[in-house]
C-alpha positions as CSV (number, residue, x, y, z in Angstrom):
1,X,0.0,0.0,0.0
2,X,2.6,2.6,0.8
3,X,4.9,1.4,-1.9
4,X,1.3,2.6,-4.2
5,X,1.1,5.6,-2.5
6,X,4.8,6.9,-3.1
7,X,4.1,6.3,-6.8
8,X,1.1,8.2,-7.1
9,X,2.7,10.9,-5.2
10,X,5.9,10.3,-7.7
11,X,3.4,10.3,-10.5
12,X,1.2,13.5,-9.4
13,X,4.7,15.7,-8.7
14,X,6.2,14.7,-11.9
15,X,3.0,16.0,-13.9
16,X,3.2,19.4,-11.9
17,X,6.9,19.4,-12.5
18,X,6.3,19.3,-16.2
19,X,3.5,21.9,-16.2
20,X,5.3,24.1,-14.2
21,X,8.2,23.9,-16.3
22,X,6.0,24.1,-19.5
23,X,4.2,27.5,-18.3
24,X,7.9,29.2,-17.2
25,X,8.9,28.3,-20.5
26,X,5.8,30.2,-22.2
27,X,5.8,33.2,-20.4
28,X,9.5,33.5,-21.1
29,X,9.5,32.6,-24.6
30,X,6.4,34.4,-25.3
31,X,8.0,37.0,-27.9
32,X,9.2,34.3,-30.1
33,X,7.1,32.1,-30.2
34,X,3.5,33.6,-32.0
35,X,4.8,32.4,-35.4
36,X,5.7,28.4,-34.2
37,X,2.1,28.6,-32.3
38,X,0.1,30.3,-35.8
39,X,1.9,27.3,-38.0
40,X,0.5,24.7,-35.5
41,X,-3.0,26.2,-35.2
42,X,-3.1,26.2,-39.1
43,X,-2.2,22.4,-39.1
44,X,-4.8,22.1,-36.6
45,X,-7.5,23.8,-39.5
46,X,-6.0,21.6,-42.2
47,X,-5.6,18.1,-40.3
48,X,-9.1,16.9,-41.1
49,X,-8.6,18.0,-45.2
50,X,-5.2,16.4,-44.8
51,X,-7.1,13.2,-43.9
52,X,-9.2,12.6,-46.2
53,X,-7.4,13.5,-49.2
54,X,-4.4,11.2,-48.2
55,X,-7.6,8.6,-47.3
56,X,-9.9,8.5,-50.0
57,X,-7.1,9.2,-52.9
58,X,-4.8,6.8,-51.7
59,X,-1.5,9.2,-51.9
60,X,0.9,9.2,-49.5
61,X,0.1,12.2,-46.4
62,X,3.3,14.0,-47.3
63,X,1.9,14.8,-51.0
64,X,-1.2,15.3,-49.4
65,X,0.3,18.3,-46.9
66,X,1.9,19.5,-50.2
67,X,-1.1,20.0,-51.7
68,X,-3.3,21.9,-49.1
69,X,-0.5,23.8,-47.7
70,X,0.1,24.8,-51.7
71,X,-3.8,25.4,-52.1
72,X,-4.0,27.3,-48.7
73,X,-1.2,29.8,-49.6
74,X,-2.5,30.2,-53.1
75,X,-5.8,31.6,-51.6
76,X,-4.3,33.5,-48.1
77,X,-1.7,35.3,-49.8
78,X,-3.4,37.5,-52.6
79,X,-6.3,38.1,-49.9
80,X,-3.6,39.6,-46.9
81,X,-2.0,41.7,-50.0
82,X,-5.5,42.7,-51.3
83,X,-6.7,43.3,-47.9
84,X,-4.5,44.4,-45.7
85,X,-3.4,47.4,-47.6
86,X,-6.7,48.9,-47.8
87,X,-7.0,47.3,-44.0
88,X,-4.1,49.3,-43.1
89,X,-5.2,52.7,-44.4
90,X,-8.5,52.6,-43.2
91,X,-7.1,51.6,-39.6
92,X,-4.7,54.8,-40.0
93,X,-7.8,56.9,-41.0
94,X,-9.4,56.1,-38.3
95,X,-7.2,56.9,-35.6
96,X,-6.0,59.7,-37.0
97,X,-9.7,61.2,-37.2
98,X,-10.4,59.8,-33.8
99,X,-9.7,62.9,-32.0
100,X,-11.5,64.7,-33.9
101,X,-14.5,62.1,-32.9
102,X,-14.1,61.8,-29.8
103,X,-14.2,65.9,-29.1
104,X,-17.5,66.0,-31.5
105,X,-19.2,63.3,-29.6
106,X,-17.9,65.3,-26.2
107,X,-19.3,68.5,-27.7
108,X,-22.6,66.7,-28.7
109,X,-22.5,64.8,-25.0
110,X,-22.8,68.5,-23.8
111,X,-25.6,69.7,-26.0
112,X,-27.9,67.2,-24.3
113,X,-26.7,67.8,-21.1
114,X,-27.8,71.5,-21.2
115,X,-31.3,70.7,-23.0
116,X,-31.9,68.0,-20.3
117,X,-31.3,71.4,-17.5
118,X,-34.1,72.5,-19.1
119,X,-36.9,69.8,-18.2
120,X,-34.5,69.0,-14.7
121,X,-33.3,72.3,-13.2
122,X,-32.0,70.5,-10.1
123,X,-29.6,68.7,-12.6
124,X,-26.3,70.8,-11.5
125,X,-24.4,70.4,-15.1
126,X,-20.8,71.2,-13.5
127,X,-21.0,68.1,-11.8
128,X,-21.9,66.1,-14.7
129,X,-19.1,68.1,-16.2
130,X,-16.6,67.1,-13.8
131,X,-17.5,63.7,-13.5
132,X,-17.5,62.7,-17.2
133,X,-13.6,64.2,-17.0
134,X,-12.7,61.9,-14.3
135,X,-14.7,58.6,-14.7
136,X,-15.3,58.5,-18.6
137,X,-11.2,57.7,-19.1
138,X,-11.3,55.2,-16.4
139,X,-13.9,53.6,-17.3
140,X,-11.7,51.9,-20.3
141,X,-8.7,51.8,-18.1
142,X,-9.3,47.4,-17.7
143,X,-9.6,47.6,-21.9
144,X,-7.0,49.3,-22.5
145,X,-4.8,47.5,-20.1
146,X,-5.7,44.2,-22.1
147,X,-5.1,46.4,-25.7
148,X,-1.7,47.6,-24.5
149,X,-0.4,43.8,-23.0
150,X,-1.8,42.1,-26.6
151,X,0.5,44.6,-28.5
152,X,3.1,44.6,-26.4
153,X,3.3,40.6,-25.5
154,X,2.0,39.8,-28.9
155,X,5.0,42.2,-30.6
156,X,6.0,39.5,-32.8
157,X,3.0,40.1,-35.1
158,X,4.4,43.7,-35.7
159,X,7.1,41.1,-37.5
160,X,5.3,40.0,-41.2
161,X,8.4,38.0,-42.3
162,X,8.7,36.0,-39.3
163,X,5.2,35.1,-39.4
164,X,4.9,34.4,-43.6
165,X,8.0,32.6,-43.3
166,X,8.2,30.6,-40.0
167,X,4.6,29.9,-39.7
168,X,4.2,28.2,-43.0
169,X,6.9,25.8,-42.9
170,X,5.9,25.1,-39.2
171,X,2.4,24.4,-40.0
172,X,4.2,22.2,-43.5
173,X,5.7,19.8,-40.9
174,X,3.1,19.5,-38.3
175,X,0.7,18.4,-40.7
176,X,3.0,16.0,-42.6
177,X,3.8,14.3,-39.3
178,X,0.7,15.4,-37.8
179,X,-0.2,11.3,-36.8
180,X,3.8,10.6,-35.6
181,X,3.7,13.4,-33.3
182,X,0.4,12.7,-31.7
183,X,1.7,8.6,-31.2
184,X,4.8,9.5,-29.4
185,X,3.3,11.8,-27.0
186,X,0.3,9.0,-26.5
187,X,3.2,6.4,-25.8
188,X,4.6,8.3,-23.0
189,X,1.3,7.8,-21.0
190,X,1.7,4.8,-18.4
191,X,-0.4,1.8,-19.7
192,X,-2.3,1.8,-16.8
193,X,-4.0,5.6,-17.6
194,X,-3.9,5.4,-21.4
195,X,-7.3,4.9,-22.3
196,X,-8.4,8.0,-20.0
197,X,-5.8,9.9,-21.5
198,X,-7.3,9.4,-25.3
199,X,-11.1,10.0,-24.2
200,X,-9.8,13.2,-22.4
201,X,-8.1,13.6,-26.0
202,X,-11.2,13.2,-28.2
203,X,-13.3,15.3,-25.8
204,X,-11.0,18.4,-25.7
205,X,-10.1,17.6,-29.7
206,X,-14.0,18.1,-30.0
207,X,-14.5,20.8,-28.1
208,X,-11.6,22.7,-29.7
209,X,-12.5,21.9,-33.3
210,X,-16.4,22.5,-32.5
211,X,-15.7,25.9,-30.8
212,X,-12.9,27.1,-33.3
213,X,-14.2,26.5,-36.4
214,X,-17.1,27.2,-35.9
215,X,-16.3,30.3,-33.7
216,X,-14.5,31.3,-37.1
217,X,-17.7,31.0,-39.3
218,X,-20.1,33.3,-36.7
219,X,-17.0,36.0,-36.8
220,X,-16.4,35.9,-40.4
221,X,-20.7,36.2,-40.7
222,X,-21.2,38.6,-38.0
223,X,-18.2,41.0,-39.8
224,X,-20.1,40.8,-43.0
225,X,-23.4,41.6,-41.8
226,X,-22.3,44.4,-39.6
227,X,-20.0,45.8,-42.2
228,X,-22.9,45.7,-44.7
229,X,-25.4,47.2,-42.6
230,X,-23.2,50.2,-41.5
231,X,-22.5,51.2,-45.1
232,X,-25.8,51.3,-46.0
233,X,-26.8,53.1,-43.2
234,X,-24.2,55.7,-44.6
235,X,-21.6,55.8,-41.5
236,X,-18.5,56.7,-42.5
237,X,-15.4,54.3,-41.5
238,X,-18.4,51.7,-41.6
239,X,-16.8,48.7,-42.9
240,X,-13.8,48.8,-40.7
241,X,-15.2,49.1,-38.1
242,X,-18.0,46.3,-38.4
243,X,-15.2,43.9,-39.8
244,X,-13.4,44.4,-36.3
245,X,-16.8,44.4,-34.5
246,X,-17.2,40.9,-36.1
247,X,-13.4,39.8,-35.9
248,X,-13.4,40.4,-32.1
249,X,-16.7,38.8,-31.8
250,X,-14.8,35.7,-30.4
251,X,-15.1,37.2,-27.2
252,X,-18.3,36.8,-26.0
253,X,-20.4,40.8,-26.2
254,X,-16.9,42.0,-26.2
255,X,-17.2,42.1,-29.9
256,X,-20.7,43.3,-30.2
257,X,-20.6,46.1,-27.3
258,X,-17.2,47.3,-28.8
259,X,-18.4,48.0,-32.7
260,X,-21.4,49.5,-31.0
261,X,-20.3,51.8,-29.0
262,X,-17.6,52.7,-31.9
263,X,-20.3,52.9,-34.3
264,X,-22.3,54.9,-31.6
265,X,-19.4,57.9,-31.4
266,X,-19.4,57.9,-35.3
267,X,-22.8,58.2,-35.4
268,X,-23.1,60.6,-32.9
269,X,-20.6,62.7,-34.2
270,X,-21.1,62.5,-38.0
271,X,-25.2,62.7,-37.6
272,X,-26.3,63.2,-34.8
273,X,-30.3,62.4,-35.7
274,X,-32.6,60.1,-34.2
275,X,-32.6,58.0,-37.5
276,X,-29.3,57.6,-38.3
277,X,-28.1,56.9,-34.4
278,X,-31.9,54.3,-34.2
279,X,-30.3,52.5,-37.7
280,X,-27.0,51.7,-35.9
281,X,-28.7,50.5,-32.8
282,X,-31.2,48.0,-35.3
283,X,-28.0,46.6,-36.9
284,X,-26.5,45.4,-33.9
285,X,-29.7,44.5,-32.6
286,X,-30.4,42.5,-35.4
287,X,-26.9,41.0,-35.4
288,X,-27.1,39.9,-31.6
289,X,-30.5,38.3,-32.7
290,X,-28.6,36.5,-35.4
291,X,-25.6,35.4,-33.6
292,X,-27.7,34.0,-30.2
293,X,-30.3,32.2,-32.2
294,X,-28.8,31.1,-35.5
295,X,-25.5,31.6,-35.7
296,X,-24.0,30.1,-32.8
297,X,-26.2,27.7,-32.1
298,X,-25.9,26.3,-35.6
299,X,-22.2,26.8,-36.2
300,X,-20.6,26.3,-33.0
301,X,-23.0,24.4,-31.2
302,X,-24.5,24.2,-27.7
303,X,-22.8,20.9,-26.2
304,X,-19.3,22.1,-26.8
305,X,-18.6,21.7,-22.5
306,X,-17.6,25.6,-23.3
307,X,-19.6,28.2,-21.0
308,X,-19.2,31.6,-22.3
309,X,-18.0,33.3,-18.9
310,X,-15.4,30.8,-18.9
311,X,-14.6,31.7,-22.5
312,X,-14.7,35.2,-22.0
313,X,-12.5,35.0,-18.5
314,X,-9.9,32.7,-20.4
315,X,-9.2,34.9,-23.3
316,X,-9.1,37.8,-21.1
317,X,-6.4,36.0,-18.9
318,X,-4.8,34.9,-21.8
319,X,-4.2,38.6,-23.2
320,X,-3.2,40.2,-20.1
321,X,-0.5,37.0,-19.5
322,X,0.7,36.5,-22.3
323,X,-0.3,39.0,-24.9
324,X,-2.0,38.2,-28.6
325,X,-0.4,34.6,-27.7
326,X,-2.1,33.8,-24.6
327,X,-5.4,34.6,-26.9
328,X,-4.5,31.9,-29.5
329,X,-3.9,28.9,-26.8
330,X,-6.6,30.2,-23.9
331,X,-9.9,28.3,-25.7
332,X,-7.7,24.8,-26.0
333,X,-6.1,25.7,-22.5
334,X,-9.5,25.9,-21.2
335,X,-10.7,23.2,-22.7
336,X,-7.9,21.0,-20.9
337,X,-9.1,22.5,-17.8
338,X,-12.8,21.9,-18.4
339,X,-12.4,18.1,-19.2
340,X,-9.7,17.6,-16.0
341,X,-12.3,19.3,-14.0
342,X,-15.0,17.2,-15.0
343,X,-12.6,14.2,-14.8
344,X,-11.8,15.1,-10.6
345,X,-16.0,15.5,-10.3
346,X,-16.6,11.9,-11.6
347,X,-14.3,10.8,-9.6
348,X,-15.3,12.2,-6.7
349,X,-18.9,10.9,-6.7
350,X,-17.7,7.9,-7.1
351,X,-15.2,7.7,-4.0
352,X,-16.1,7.1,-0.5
353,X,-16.1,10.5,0.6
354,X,-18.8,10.9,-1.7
355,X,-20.7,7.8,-1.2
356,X,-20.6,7.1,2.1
357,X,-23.7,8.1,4.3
């Protein structure tokens, strides 16, 4: 019994050794290593194609990764030059006219405040004044702190070559020994524990795949939609800004309350009309309904084992750690941590403490 005992205890400190060891390693390594971490999330998209054309065609998987990864770049390349030029420009537009907006929607935010002295004359508008000044910059203080630790951890991206260069060719040999890979780390799993360890495999391999690509279709729908609707409603800097309304949409609300209140200020500050500012707010109404009813439910699914406040809280946790990085792994880290979780729970209702009365 004790000579059991000291090996689980042997077993448990070995598996906290190597986390611990893995998550030093990340947080030091963390400005190096967005572009090995973007190759093997691509490889994780193209696995399942990979698959079936090395399945049903008969070929071997090495001229099967060629061909993807050679039909993948075809089609990504011409889009980032196409796209990220006129991205880029309309970005620059944007903030360099976003004083400007923000000291229109100010002066607007001041209008109202002196019509609404008229129906309240109790409403002292100094104080309203003042308390704008000092609470409407902190307010975003917990945003911004996330915005500055993504640029600043994820500083890497600022680096095109090392990501159009390193990523590719990691992502080439990932997926051409996709199967290797995954067998070795399976073998190192004592006998005893192996067949846990590949249902906890296939359940976070489901969740992940279930909640990223599909996460991937609601963003890339929600972007469209929100784009289109603010163009026709006339706003200028429309599209950009319901392309990153919908991009950041993986955060759950983040994405939606952002673009809104961005598209609020423009609004506001271009306009300023009842119509105009009640056709921004049925947009995003329209694409909340969309998204909670249809889209997500359809595309990513209900069942994933993924709550969004755990979503939300991981990607948050992710950015301020670890930057633009932390944001790529923290779905499959939670994911992990939402399958060992429910692991320790079955467990536990089947053990004595449990069970006994």
């Amino acid at each position: 019994m004790n000579t059991k005992k000291e090996i689980n205890q042997q077993r448990y400190l070995l598996i906290f050794g190597v986390l611990l060891v893995c998550g030093a390693l990340l947080y030091i390594l963390r400005s190096v290593l967005l572009p090995f971490v973007m190759g093997i999330v691509i490889a994780y998209f193209l696995n399942p194609l990979v698959n079936r054309i090395s399945c049903k065609n008969r070929i071997s998987r090495s001229l099967a990764t060629i061909i993807v990864m050679s039909l993948f770049l075809l089609i990504l390349l011409p889009l980032i030059l196409l796209l990220g030029s006129a991205a880029f420009s309309q970005v620059g537009q944007f903030l360099s006219n976003l004083p400007q907006h923000l000291s229109g929607f100010g002066a607007k935010l001041t209008v109202w405040v002196h019509q609404l002295q008229q129906y309240f004359p109790a409403l002292a508008f100094e104080n309203v004044e003042a308390a704008l000044q000092e609470n409407f910059g902190d307010s975003f203080k917990p945003v911004l702190k996330v915005v500055r630790s993504v640029v600043s951890n994820g500083f890497a991206l600022i680096n095109v070559l090392s990501l159009l260069l390193i990523s590719p060719v990691v992502a080439f040999y990932m997926l051409r020994d996709w199967p290797t890979f995954t067998n070795k780390l399976i073998s190192l799993v004592p006998q005893k524990h192996k067949q846990q360890v590949e249902d906890g495999i296939k359940q976070i391999n489901r969740i992940i795949s279930g909640y990223l690509r599909g996460q991937v279709l609601v963003c890339l729908a929600l972007g469209s939609f929100y784009s289109f609707g603010l163009w026709l409603v006339g706003l200028e800097l429309g599209l950009i800004v319901g392309f990153l309304a919908g991009l950041i949409s993986f955060i759950p609300y983040v994405g939606s309350i952002s673009g809104f209140l961005m598209a609020m200020v423009l609004v506001i500050t271009q306009y300023g009309t009842l119509p105009k500012i009640a056709a921004v707010i049925t947009v995003f109404a329209i694409g909340q309904f969309l998204e909670g009813n249809f889209l997500t439910p359809k595309l990513v699914g209900e069942n994933i084992g993924l709550h969004p406040v755990w979503v939300m809280f991981a990607l948050l946790a992710g950015g301020v750690l670890l930057g633009l990085l932390g944001m790529i792994i923290a779905v499959p880290v939670a994911a992990c941590i939402g399958v060992f979780l429910r692991y320790l729970i079955d467990n536990y209702k089947q053990s004595r403490i449990y069970l006994d009365k």
